[in-house]
ROLUM-13028 format. One record per atom (N, C-alpha, C): residue number from 0; residue in three letters; z, y, x. Coordinates in Angstrom, 2 decimals. Each point is the difference from the previous one (the first is absolute). Example, Ala and Ser with C-alpha at 12.3 -4.5 7.8 and 13.67 -1.06 7.14 Angstrom:
2
ATOM  num  residu        z        y        x
ATOM    0     ALA     7.80    -5.69    13.19
ATOM    0     ALA     0.00     1.19    -0.89
ATOM    0     ALA     0.00     1.20     0.90
ATOM    1     SER    -0.72     1.05    -0.35
ATOM    1     SER     0.06     1.19     0.82
ATOM    1     SER     0.73     1.09    -0.77
//
This chain:
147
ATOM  num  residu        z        y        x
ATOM    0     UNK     1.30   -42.99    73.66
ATOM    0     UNK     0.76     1.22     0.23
ATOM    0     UNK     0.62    -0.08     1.39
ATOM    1     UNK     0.07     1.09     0.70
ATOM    1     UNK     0.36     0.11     1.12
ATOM    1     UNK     1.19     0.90     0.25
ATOM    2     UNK     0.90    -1.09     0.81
ATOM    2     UNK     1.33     0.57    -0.02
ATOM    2     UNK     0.38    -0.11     1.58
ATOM    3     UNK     0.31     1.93     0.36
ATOM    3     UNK     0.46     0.09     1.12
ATOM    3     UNK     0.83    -0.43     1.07
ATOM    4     UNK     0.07    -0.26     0.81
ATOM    4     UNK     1.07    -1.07     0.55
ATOM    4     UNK     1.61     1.64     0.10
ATOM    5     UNK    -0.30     0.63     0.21
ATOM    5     UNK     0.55     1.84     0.10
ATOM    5     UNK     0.69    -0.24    -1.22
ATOM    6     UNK    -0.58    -0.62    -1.23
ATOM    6     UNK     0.89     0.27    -1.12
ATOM    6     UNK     0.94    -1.13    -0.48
ATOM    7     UNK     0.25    -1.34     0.74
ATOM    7     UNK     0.80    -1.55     0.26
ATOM    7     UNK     0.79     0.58     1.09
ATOM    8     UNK     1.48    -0.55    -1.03
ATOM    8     UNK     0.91    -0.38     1.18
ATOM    8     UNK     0.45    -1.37    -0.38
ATOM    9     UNK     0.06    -0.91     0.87
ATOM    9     UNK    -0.02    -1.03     0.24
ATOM    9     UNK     1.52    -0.90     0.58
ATOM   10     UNK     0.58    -0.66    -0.88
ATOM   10     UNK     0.88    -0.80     0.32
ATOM   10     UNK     0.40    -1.69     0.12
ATOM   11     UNK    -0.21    -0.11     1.33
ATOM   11     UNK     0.34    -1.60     0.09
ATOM   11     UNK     1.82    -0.62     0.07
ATOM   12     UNK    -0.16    -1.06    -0.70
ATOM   12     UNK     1.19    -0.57    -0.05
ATOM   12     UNK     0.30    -1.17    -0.40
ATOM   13     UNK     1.10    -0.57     0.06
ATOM   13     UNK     0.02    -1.39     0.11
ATOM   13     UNK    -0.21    -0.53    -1.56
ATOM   14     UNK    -0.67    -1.34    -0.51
ATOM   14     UNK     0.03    -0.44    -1.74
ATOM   14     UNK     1.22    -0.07    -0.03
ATOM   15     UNK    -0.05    -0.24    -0.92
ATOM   15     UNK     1.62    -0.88    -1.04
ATOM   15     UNK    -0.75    -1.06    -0.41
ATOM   16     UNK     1.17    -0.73    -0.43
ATOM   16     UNK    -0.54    -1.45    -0.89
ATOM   16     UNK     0.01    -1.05     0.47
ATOM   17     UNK    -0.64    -0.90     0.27
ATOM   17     UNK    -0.23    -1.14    -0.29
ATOM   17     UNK    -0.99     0.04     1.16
ATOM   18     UNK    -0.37    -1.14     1.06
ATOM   18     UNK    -0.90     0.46     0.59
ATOM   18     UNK     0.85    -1.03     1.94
ATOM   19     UNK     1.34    -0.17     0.21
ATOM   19     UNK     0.12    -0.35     0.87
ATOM   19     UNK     0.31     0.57     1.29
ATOM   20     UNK    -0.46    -0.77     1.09
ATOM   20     UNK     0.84     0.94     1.41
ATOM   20     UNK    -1.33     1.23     0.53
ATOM   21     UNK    -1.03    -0.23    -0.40
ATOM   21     UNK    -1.13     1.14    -0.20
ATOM   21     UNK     0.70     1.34    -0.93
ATOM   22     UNK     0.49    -0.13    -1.04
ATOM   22     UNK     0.36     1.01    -0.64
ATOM   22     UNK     0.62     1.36     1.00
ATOM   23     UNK     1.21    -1.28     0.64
ATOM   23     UNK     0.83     1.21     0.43
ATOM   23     UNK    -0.16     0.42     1.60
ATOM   24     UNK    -0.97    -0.53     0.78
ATOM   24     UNK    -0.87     0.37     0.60
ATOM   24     UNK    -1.05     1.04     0.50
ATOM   25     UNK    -0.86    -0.46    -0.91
ATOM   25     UNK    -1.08     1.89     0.05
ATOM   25     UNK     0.10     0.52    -1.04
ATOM   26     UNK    -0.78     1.33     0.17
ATOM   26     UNK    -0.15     1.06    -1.01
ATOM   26     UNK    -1.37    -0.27    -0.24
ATOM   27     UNK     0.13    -0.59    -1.73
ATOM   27     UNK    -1.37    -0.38    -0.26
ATOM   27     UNK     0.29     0.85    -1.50
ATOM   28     UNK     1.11     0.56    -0.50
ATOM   28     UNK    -0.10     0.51    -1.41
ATOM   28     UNK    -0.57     1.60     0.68
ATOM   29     UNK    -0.89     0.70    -1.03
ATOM   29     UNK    -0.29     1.44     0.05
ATOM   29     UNK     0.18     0.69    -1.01
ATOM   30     UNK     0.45     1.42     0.34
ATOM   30     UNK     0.25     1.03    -1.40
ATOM   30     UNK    -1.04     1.24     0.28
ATOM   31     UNK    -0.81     0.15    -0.54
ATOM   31     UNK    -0.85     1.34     0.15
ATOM   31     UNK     0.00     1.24    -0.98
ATOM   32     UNK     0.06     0.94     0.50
ATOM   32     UNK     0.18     0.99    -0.53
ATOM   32     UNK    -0.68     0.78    -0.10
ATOM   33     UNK    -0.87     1.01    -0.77
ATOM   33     UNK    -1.02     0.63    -0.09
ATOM   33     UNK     0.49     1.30    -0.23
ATOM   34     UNK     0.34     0.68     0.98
ATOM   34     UNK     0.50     1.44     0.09
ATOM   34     UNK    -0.62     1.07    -1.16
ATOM   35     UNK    -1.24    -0.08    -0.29
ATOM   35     UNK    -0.17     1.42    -0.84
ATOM   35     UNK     0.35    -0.27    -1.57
ATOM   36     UNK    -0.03    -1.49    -0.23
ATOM   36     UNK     0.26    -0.34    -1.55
ATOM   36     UNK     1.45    -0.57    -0.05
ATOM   37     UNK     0.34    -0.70     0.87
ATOM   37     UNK     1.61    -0.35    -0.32
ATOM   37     UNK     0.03    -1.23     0.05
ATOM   38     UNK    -1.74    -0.96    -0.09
ATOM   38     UNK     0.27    -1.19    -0.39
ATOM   38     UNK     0.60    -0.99     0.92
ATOM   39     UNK     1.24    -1.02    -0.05
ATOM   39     UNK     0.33    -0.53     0.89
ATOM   39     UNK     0.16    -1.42    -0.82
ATOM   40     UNK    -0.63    -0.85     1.07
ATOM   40     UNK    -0.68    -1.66    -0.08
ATOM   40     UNK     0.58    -0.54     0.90
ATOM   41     UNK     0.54    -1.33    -0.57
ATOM   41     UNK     0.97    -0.59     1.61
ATOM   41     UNK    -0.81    -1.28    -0.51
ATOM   42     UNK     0.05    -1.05     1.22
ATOM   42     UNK    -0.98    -1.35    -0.34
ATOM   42     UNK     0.42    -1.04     0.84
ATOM   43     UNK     0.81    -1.03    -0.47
ATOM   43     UNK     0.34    -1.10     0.84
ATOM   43     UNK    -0.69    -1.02    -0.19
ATOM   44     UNK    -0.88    -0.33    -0.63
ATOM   44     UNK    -1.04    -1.49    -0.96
ATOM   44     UNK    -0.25    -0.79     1.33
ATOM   45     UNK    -0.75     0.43     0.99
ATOM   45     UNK    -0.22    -0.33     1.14
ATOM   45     UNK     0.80    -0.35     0.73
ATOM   46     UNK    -0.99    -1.13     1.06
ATOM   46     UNK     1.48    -0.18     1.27
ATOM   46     UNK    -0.74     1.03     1.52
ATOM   47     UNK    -1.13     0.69    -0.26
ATOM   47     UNK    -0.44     0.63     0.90
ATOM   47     UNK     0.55     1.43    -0.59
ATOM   48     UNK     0.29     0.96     1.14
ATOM   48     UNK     0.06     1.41    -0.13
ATOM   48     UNK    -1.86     0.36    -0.14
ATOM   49     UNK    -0.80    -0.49     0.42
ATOM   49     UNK    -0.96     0.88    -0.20
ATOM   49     UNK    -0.69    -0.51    -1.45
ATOM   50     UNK     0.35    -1.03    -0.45
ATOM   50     UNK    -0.10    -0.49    -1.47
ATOM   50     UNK     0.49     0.81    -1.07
ATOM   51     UNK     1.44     0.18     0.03
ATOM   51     UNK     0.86     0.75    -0.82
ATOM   51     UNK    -0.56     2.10    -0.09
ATOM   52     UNK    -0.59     0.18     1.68
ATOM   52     UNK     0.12     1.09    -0.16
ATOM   52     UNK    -1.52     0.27    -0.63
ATOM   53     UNK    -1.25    -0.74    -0.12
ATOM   53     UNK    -1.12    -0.23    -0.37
ATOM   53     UNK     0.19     0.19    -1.45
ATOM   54     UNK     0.81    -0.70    -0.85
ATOM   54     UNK     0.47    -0.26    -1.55
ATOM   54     UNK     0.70     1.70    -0.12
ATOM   55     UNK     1.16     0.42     0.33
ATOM   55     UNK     0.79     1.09    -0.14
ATOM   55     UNK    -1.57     1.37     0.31
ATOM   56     UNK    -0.82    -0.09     0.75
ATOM   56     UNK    -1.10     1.14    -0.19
ATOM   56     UNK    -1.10    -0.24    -1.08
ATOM   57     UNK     0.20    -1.59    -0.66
ATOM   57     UNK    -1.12    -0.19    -1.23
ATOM   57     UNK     0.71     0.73    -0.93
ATOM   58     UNK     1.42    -0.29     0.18
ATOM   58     UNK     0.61     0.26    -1.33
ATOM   58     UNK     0.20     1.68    -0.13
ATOM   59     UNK     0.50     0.56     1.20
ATOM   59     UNK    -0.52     1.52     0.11
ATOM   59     UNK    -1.41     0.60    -0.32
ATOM   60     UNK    -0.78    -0.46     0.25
ATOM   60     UNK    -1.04     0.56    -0.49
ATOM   60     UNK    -0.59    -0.42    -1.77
ATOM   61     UNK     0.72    -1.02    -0.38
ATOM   61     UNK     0.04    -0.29    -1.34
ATOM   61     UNK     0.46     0.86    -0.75
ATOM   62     UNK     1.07     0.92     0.35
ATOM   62     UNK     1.15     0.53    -0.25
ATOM   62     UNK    -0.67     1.54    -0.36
ATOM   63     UNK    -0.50     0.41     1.06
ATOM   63     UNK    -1.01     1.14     0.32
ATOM   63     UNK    -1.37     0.42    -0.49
ATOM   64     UNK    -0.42    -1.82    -0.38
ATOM   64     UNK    -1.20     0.67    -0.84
ATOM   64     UNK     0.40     0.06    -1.35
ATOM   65     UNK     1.19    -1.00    -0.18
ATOM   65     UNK    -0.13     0.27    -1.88
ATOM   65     UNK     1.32     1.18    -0.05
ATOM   66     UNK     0.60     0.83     0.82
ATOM   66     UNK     0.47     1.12    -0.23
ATOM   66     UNK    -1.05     1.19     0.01
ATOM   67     UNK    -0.96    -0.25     0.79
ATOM   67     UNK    -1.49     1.25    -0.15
ATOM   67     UNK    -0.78    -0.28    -1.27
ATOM   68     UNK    -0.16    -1.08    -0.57
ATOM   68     UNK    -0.80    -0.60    -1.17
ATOM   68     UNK     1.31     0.83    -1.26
ATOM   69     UNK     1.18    -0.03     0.36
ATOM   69     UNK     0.72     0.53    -1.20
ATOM   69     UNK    -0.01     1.76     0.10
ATOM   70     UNK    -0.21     0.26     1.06
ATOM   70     UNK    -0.05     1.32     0.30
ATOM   70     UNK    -1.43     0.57    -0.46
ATOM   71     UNK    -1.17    -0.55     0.12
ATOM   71     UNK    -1.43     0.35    -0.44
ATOM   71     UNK     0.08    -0.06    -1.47
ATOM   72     UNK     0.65    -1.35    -0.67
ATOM   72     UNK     0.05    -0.06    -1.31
ATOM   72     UNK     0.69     0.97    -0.82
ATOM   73     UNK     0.96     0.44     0.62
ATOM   73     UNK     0.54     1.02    -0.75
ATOM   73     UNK    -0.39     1.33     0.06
ATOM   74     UNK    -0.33     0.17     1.10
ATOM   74     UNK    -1.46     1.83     0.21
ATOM   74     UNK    -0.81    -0.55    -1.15
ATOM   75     UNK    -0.86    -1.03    -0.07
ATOM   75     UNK    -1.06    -0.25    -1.30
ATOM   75     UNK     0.48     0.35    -1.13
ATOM   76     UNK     1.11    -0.62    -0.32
ATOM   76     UNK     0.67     0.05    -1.58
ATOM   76     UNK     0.36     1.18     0.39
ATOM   77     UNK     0.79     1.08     0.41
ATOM   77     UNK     0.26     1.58    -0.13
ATOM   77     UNK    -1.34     0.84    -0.08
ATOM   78     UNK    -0.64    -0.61     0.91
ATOM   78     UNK    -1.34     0.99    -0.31
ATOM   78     UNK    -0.65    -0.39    -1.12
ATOM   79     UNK    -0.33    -1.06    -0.72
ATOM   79     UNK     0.01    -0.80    -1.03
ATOM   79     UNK     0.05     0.88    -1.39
ATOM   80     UNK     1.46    -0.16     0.05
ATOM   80     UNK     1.33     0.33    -1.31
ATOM   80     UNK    -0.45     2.31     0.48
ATOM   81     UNK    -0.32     0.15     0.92
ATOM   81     UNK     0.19     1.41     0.09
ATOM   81     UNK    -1.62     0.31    -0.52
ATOM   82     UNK    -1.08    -0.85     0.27
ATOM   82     UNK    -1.04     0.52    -0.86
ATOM   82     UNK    -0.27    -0.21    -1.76
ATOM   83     UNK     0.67    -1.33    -0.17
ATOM   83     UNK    -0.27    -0.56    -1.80
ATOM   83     UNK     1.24     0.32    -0.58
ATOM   84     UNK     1.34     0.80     0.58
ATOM   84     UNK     0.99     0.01    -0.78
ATOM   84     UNK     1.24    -1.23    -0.31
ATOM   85     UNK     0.67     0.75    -0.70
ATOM   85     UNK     1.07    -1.03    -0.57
ATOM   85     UNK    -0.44    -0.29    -1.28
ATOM   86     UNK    -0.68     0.81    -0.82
ATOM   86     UNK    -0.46     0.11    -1.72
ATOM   86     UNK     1.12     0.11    -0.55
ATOM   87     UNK     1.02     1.26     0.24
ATOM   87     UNK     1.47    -0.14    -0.78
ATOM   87     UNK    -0.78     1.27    -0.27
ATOM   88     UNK     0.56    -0.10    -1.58
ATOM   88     UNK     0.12     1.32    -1.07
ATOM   88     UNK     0.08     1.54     0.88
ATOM   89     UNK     0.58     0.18     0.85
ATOM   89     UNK     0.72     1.57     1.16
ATOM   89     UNK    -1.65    -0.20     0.54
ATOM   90     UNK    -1.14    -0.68     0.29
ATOM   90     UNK    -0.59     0.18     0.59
ATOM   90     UNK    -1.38     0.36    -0.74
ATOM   91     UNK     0.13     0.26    -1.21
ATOM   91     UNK    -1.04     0.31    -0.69
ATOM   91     UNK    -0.58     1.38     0.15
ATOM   92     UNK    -1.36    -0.05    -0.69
ATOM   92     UNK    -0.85     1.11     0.90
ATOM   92     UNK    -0.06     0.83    -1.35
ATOM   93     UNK    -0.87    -0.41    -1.10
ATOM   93     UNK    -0.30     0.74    -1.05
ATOM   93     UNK     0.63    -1.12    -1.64
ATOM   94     UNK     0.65     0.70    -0.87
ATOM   94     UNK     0.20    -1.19    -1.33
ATOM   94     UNK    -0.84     0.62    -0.86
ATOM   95     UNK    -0.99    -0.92    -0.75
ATOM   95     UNK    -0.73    -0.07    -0.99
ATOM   95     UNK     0.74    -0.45    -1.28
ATOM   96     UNK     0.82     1.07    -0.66
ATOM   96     UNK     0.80    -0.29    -1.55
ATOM   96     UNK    -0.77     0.33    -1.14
ATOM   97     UNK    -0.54    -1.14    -0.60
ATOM   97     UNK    -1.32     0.40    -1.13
ATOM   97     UNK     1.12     0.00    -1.43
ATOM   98     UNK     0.82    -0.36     0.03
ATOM   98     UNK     0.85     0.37    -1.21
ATOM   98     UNK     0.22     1.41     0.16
ATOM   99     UNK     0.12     0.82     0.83
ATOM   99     UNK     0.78     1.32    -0.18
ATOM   99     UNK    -1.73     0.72     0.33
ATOM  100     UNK    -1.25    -0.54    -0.03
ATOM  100     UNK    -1.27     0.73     0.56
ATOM  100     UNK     0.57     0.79     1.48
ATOM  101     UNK     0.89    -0.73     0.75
ATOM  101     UNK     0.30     0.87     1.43
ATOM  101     UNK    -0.55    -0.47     1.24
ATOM  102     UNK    -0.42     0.77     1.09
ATOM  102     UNK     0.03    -0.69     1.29
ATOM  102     UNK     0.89     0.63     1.00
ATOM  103     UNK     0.66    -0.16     0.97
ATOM  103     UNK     0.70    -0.03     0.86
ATOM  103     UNK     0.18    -0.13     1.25
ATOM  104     UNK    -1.02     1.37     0.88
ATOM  104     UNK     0.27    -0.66     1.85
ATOM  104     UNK     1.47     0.12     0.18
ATOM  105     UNK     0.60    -0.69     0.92
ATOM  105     UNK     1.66    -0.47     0.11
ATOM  105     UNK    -0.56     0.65     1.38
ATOM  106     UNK    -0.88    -0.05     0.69
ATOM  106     UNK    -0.14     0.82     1.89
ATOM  106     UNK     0.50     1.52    -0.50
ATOM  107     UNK    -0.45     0.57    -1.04
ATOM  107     UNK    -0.30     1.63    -0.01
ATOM  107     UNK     0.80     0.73    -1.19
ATOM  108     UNK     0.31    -1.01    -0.50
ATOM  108     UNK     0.72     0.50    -1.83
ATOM  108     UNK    -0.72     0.54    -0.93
ATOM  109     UNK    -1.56    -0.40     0.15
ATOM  109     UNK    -0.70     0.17    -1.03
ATOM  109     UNK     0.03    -0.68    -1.16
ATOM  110     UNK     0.13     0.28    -1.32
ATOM  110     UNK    -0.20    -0.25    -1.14
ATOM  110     UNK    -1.05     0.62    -0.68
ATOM  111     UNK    -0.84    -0.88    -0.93
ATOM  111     UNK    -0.60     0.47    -0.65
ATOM  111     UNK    -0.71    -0.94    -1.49
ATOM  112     UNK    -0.65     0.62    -1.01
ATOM  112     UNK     0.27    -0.50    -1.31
ATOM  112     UNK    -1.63    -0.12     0.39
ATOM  113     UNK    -0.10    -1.44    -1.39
ATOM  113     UNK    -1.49    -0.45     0.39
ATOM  113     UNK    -0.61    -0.63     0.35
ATOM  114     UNK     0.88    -1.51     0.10
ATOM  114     UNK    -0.97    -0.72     0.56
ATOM  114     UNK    -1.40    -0.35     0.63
ATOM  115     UNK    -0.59    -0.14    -1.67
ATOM  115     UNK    -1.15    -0.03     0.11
ATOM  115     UNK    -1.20     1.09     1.10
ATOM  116     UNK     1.00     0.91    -0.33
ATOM  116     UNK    -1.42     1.07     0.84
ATOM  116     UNK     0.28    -0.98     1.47
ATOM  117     UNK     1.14    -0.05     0.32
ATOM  117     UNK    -0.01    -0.42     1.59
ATOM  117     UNK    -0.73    -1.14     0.02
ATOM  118     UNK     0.06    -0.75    -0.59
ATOM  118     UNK    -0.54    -1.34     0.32
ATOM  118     UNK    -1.35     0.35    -0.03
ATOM  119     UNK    -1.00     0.76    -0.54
ATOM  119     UNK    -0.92     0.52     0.23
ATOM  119     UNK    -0.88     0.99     1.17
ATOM  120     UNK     1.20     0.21    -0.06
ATOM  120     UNK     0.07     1.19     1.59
ATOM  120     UNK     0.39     1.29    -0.13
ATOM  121     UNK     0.17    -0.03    -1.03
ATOM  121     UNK    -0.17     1.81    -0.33
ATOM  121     UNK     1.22     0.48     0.80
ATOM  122     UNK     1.30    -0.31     0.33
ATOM  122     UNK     0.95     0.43    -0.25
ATOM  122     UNK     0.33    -0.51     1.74
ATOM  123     UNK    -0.89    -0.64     0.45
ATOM  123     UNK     0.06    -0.47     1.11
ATOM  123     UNK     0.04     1.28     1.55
ATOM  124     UNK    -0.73     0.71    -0.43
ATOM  124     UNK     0.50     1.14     0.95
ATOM  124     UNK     0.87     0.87     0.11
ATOM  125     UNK     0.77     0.52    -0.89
ATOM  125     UNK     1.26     0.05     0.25
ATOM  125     UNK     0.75    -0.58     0.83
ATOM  126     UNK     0.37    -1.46    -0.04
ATOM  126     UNK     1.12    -1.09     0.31
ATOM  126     UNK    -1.02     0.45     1.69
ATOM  127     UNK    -1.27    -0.06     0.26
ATOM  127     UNK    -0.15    -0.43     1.25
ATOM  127     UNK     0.31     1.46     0.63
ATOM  128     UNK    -0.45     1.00    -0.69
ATOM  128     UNK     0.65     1.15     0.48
ATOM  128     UNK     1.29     0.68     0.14
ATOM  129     UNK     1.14    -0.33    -0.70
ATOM  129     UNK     1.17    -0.31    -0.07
ATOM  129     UNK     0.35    -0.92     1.32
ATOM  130     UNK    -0.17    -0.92     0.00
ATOM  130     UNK    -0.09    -1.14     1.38
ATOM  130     UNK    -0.31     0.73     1.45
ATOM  131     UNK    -0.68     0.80     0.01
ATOM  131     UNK    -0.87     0.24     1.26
ATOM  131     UNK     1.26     1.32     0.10
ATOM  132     UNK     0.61     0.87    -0.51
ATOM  132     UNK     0.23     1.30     0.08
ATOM  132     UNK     1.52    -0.92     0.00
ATOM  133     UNK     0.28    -1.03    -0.57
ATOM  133     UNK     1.38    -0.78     0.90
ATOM  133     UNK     0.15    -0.33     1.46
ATOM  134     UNK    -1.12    -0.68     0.23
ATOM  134     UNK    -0.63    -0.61     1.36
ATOM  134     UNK     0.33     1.03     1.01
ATOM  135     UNK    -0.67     1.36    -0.65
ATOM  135     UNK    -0.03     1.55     0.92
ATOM  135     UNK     1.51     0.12     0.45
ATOM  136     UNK     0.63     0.06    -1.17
ATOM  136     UNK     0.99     0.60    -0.06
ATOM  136     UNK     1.26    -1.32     1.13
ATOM  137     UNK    -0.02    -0.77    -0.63
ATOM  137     UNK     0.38    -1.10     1.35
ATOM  137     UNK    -0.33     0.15     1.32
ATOM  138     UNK    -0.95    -0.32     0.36
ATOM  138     UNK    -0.63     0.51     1.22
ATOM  138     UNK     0.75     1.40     0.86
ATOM  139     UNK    -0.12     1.11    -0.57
ATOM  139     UNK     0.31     1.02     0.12
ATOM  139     UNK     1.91     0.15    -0.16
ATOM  140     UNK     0.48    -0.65    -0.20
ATOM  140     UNK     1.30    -0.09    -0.10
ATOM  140     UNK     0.64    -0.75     1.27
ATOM  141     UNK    -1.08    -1.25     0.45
ATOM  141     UNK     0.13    -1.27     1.22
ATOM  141     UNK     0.15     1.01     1.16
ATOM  142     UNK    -1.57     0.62     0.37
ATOM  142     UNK    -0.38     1.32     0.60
ATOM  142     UNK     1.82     1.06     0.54
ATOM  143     UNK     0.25     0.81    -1.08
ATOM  143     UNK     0.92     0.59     0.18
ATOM  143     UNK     1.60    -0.74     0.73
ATOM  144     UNK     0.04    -1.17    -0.99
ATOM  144     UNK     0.97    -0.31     0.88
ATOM  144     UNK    -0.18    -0.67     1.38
ATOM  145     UNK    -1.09    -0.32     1.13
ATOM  145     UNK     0.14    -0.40     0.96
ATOM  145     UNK    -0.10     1.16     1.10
ATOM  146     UNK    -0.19     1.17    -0.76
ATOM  146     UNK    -0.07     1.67     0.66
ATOM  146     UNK     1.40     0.22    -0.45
//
């Protein structure tokens, strides 16, 4: 992954710690900052500045790919969950109640007695014609309100 030098701001400064009359000497600790995400990495491990600042852009770009890897993963699972559903009860399409001989589109508020014929087909054009003259009628409602 390639990271702009336009989008680092870059800070040198002296370590802390442990380390001797070198410590307080040069500026070998770095803090980098990655302007469009926020991420900010400071890195003293090293006794070189170009060591520390080498580590602080691994760790930025570590940072960057598994924040894009969480960002892709979650478009998948929404687009996911938005084609197969939740499978909660509110999302049902048609109920088949063979105790009462009823069927039930829940899209259109069709009811009707009879199982059996439907499961056969008989009864099957209705529901799809019912369906389609919803569809219309949706459509045609979307239509009006963007006029």
């Amino acid at each position: 992954m390639q990271i702009r030098d336009d989008d680092l701001r870059v800070d040198v400064y002296r370590s802390s710690g442990k380390g001797g009359q070198s410590v307080n000497t040069t500026d070998s600790a770095v803090r980098i900052t990655h302007i469009p995400s926020g991420i900010v990495v400071a890195m003293q491990d090293e006794r070189s500045q170009h060591q520390n600042r080498e580590k602080a852009l691994r760790v930025i770009r570590a940072r960057l790919y598994e924040m894009e890897r969480l960002r892709v993963q979650t478009e998948r699972a929404a687009a996911r969950n938005e084609q197969i559903g939740t499978g909660s009860r509110s999302e049902r399409l048609r109920t088949y109640n063979y105790g009462q001989d009823r069927i039930t589109d829940h899209r259109v508020g069709l009811s009707k007695t009879d199982v059996n014929r439907m499961m056969t087909g008989e009864l099957l054009d209705e529901f799809i014609m019912s369906l389609a003259a919803h569809e219309r009628e949706t459509l045609l409602a979307d239509l009006q309100s963007e006029l």
